[in-house]
PALUMLUM-808105 format. One record per residue (C-alpha): x, y, z. Coordinates in steps of 0.05 Angstrom, whole numbers, padded with zeros to 5 digits, always signed. Example, Ala and Ser with C-alpha at 12.3 -4.5 7.8 and 13.67 -1.06 7.14 Angstrom:
2
+00246-00090+00156
+00273-00021+00143
END
This chain:
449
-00586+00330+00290
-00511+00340+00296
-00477+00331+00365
-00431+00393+00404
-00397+00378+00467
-00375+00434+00497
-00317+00436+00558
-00320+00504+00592
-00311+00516+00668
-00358+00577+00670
-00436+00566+00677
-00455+00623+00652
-00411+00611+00579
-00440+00542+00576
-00511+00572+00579
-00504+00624+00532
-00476+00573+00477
-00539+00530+00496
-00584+00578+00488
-00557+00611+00421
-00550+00535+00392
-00606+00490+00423
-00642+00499+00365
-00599+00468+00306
-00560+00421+00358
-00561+00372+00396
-00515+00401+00459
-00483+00363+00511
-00432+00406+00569
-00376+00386+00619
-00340+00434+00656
-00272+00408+00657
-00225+00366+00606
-00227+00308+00655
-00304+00298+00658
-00295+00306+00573
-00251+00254+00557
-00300+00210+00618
-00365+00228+00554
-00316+00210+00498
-00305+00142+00523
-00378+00140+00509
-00395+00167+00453
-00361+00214+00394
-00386+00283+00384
-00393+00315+00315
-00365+00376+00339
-00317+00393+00402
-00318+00467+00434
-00265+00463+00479
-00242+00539+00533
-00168+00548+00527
-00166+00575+00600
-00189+00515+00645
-00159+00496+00714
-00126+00424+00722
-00130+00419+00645
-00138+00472+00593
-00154+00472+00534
-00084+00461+00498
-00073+00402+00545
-00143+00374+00521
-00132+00383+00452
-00064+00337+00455
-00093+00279+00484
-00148+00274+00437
-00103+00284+00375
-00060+00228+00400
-00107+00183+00412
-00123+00141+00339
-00203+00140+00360
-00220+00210+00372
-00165+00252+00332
-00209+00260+00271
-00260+00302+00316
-00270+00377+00289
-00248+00424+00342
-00265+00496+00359
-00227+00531+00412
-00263+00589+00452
-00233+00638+00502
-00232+00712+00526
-00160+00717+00498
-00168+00769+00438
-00080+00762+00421
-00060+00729+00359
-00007+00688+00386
-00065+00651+00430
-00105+00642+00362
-00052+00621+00326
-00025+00566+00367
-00103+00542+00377
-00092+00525+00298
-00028+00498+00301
-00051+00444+00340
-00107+00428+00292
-00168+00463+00313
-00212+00477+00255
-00239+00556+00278
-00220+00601+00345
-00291+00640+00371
-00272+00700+00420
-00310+00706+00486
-00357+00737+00491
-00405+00706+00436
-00441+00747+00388
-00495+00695+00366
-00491+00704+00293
-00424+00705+00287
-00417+00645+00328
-00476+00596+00290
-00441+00613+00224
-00371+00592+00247
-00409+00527+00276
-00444+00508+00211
-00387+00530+00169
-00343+00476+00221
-00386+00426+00217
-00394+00433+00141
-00326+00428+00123
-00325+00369+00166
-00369+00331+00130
-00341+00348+00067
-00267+00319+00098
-00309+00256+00120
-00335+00249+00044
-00277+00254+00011
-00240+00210+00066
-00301+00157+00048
-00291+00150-00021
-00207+00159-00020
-00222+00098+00024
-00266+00057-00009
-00257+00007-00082
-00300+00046-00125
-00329-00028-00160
-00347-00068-00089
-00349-00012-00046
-00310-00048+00009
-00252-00014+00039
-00190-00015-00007
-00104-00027+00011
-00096+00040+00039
-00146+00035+00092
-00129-00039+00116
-00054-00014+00116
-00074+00045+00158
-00115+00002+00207
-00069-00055+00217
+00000-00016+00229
-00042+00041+00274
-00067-00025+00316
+00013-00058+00309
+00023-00044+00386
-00036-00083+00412
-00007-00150+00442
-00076-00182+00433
-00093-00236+00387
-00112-00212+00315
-00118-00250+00249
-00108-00226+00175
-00140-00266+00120
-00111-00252+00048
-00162-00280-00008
-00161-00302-00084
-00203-00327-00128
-00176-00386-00173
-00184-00385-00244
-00209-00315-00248
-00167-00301-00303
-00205-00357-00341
-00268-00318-00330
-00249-00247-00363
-00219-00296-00417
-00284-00328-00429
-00341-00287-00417
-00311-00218-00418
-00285-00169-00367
-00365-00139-00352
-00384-00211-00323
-00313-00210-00288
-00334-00151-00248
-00400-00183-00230
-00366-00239-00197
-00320-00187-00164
-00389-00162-00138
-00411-00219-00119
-00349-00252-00080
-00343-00194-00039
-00419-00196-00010
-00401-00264+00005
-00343-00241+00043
-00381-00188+00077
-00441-00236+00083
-00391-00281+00124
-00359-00220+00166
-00370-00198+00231
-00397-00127+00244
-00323-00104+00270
-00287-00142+00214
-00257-00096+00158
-00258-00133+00091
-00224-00093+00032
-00204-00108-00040
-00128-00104-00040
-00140-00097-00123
-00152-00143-00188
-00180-00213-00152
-00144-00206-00085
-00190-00184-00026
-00175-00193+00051
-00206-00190+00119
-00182-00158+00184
-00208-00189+00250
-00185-00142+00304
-00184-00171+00376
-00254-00145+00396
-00278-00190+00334
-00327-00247+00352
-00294-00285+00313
-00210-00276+00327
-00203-00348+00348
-00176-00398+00309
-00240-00443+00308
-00280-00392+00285
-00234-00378+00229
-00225-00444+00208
-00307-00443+00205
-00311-00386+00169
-00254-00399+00122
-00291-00466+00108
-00356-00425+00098
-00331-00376+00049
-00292-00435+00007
-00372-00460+00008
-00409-00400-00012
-00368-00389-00059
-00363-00451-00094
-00439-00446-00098
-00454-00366-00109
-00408-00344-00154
-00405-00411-00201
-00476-00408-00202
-00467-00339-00237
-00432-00371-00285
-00468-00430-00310
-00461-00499-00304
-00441-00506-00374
-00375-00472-00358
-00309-00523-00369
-00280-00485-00309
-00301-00471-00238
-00286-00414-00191
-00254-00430-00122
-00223-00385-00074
-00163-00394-00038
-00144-00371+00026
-00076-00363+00072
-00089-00331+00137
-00033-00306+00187
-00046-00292+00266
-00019-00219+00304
+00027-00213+00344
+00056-00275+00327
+00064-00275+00253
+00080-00199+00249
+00057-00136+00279
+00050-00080+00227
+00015-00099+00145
+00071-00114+00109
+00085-00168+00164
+00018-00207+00168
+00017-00194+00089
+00074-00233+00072
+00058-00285+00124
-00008-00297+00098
+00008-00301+00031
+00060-00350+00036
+00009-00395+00074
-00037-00372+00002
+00017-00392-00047
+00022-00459-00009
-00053-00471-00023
-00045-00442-00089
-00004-00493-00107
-00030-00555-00075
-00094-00557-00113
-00127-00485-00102
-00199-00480-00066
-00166-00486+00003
-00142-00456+00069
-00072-00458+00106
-00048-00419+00171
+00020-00392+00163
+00028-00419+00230
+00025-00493+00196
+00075-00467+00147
+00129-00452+00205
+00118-00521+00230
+00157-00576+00215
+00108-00612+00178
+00030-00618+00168
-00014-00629+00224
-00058-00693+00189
-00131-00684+00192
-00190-00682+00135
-00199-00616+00127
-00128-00599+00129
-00110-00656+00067
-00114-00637-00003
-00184-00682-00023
-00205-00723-00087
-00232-00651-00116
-00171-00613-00108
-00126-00681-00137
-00165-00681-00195
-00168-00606-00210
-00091-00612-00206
-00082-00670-00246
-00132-00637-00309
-00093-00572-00325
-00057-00574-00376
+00010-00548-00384
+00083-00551-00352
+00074-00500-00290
+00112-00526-00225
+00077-00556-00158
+00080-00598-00110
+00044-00647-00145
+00083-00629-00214
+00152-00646-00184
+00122-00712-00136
+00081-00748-00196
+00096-00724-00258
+00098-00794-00289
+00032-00810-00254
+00004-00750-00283
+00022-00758-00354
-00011-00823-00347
-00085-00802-00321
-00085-00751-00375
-00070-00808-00428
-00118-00858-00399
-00170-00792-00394
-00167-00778-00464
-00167-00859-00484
-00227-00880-00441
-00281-00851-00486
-00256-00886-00553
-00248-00949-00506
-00310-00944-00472
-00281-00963-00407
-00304-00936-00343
-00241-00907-00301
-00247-00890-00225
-00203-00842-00197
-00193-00854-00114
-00153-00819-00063
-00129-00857+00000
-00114-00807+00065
-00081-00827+00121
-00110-00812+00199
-00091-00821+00274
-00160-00854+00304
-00151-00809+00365
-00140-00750+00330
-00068-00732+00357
-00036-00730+00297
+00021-00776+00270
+00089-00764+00280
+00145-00781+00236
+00156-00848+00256
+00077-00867+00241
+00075-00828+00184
+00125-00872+00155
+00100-00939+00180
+00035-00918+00154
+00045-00903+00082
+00091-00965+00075
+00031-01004+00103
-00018-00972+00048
+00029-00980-00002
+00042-01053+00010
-00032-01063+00015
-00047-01027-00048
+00001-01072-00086
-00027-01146-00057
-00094-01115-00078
-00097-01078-00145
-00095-01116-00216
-00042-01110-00271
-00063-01048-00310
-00078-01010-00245
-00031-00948-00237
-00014-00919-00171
+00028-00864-00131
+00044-00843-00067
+00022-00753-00068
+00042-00739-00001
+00074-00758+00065
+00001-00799+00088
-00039-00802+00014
-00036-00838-00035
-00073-00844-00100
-00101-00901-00164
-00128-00898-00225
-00173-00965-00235
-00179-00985-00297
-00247-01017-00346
-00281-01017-00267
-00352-00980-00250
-00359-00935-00188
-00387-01003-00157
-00333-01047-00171
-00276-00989-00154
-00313-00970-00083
-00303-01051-00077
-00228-01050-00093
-00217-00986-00052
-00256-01026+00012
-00212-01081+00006
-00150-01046+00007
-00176-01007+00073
-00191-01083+00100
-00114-01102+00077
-00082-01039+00104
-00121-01054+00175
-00103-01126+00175
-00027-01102+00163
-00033-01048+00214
-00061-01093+00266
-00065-01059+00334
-00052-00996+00312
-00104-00936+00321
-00088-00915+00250
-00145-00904+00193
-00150-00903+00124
-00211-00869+00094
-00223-00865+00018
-00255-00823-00030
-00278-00843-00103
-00301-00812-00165
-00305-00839-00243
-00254-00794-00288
-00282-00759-00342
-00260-00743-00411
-00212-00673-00416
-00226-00609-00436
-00187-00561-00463
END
C-alpha cells in the first residue's frame, strides 16, 4: 500500500483527506513543516500533500528545503490550499509540484488526482531504473556512479572508488565468441556484487571495466577492508569466471584493480577516476591480476610487503606473452626475457627440467625498508646469488628488492635446494640484520601461442 504524508495545520482538513483516502493508502499527518521534515528523517513517503498557507513554515518554504536536499527531492508533491487564484497554482508548479487540489475536497476529484500522481510517479521511477541501469548485468551503469559521486563531492568523510578490469578479456571474445564473453560479464559482476556491501554501488562503466563506490556509511570504507576485499575479488575471480571457461584454455582471466581514496585523491568522478586508474594502469603493467592504491603511486616509492610485490604468477605471466608491448618489466629485463622464452621453447626437445624462482626482499619487523636497506639488500642477494648458482644459470635483478633465476637441467627438488642455499648465503652476508629473503618456485613449461 502506497504511503501519503500529509502537512496541514487544520484538523479538520487532515481528517477529511483521511477519511476520503484510508482506504487505498496508507496515511500518515503532521501539522506543521517542522514536525514533516522531523518524519522524513525517518522514512520517505510515496506521496507528499503539503497546505501552502501554514504558520512558521508554509508550504512554499517546505517545498524548497526538500528539493534541495539530494535524498528527498525526487518525492512527488501535491500542494493543497483554499487559494482558488492562478498565480498561487502556478507558482505551486514552478517549484515542482506534480498537481495543485483546491480546498475544499470533493472526494472524487481528489482520489483521481492522487492515483493519477502517484501513477506518473512510478512511471518516472521506471524509466529512471532502467536509464540507470547496464541492460546486460543489471548493475548501475557510468551515469549513475557519476551522479552519485560528484552529488556526495562535498562530504569531507572518507570514501573509496575502486575502478576494475578484467585481463585478457579480449582473448576471450577472440576465442570462444562474443555470447560466452557476455557470460563472463555476467558472471564477474555477481562476484563483484557477491563481494559488496549493501550500501556499496557497483556499476559497469562499459566493455570490461566495472567499479565500486564505498560511500562513508559503507562497512567497509577502510583501507583494511579494501585491501581484503580487493584480495577477495582477485580470488573469486581467478576461480569463478576461469572455471567458466575450462581448464583447457591457454589463457586465464584475472582482474585488475586500482583504487583511489575521497577527499584525498579528488572530490568529484572525474577526480577519483583518473586517480584510480592510474593506480590500474600501474598494475596493468606490472603483471595484471593485482591491486595498487593511488595513494602508493604518489609515494616516493613502494611500501615492501607480500601482497604488495609482483609474485612468481604474475613474473611468469609477464615473461610468456609474446610480442614487443612496453612495461616495466619490458624496459628492466628485456635480455633476461628473450632468454626464458628461448630456454622455454628448447627444454622440451632437450628434455631438461627448468625451474623458474623469484627471490623478494622483506624487513623482519615489518616497517618497511628505506632507501639505504633497499640497496644494501639487493647487493647482498645479488652477491649471494652469484657465489651460489652454476655456469648455465641465468639471473636478473626485476625490481628495487626482487630478483629472479632460471635454473637450468634441475627438478623442483634440486631448484627448492639451490633457492634454500642462496636464502642461507644472503643471511650469512646480511648478518645482524632483521632483513628476509623468502622464495617462491615453479618448473617452466613449454609456450603457447
Amino acid at each position: 500500500m502506497k504511503h501519503i504524508l500529509m502537512v496541514d495545520d487544520m484538523a479538520v482538513n487532515l481528517e477529511h483527506a483521511v477519511d476520503v483516502l484510508k482506504d487505498a493508502y496508507e496515511i500518515s499527518t503532521v501539522k506543521s513543516g517542522r514536525q514533516a521534515l522531523i518524519i522524513l528523517r525517518e522514512s520517505i513517503p510515496d506521496l507528499l500533500m503539503i497546505d501552502i498557507n501554514m504558520p512558521d513554515m508554509n508550504g512554499y518554504e517546505l517545498m524548497e528545503i526538500i528539493r534541495n536536499d539530494q535524498r528527498l527531492k525526487e518525492i512527488p508533491v501535491v500542494f493543497i490550499s483554499v487559494e482558488t487564484d492562478r498565480e498561487s497554482e502556478i507558482e505551486a508548479l514552478k517549484m515542482g509540484a506534480m498537481d495543485f487540489i483546491k480546498k475544499p475536497f470533493e472526494p472524487e476529484v481528489m482520489h483521481s488526482r492522487i492515483d493519477r500522481v502517484l501513477e506518473i510517479a512510478e512511471q518516472k521511477k521506471e524509466l529512471q531504473s532502467f536509464a540507470w541501469k547496464d541492460a546486460l548485468t543489471s548493475l548501475f551503469n557510468r551515469r549513475y556512479i557519476e551522479r552519485l559521486v560528484n552529488y556526495t563531492n562535498r562530504e569531507e568523510k572518507k570514501c573509496f572508488f575502486m575502478l576494475l578490469d578484467l585481463d585478457n578479456f579480449k582473448l576471450v571474445n577472440d576465442r570462444f565468441g562474443h555470447l560466452t564473453g557476455d557470460e563472463v560479464l555476467i558472471r564477474f559482476s555477481e562476484v563483484l556484487k557477491e563481494n559488496a556491501g549493501p550500501k556499496d554501488s557497483v556499476c559497469r562503466l562499459g566493455g570490461d571495466e566495472f567499479a565500486i563506490y564505498f560511500p562513508q556509511d559503507s562497512e567497509n570504507c577502510e583501507e583494511s577492508r579494501m585491501q581484503a576485499i580487493t584480495r577477495k575479488l582477485i580470488e573469486d575471480v581467478a576461480f569463478e569466471v576461469n572455471d567458466m571457461l575450462g581448464n583447457t584454455s591457454e589463457f586465464k582471466v584475472s582482474v585488475s584493480i586500482g583504487i583511489s581514496g575521497k577527499p584525498e585523491d579528488g572530490r568529484n568522478f572525474a577526480e577519483l577516476f583518473a586517480a584510480a586508474d592510474k593506480a590500474l594502469y600501474f598494475v596493468k603493467e606490472n603483471g595484471k591480476g593485482g591491486y595498487r592504491f593511488y595513494a602508493d603511486m604518489e609515494a616516493e616509492r613502494f611500501k615492501p610487503g607480500k601482497d604488495r610485490l609482483p609474485d612468481l604468477i604474475q613474473l611468469s605471466h609477464q615473461l610468456q606473452e609474446m610480442g614487443d608491448e612496453k612495461g616495466v618489466y619490458q624496459v628492466e629485463y628485456a635480455g633476461f626475457k628473450k632468454i626464458y622464452n628461448f630456454v622455454a621453447r628448447c627444454m622440451e626437445r632437450r628434455k631438461q627440467n627448468v625451474q623458474l624462482v623469484l627471490f623478494s626482499i622483506h624487513d623482519m619487523d615489518g616497517r618497511g625498508l628505506d632507501r639505504f636497506r633497499e640497496a644494501k639488500g639487493i647487493e647482498t642477494l645479488e652477491l649471494a646469488i652469484i657465489r651460489s648458482l652454476r655456469r648455465g644459470d641465468v639471473a636478473t635483478r626485476c625490481g628495487d628488492v626482487q630478483y629472479t633465476a632460471i635454473l637450468n637441467d634441475v627438478s623442483l627438488k634440486e631448484g627448492t635446494m639451490i633457492a634454500q642455499r642462496i636464502k642461507e648465503k644472503f643471511k650469512d652476508l646480511l648478518k645482524d640484520d632483521p632483513m628476509e629473503l623468502t622464495y617462491e618456485i615453479q618448473s617452466m613449461k613449454k609456450i603457447t601461442k
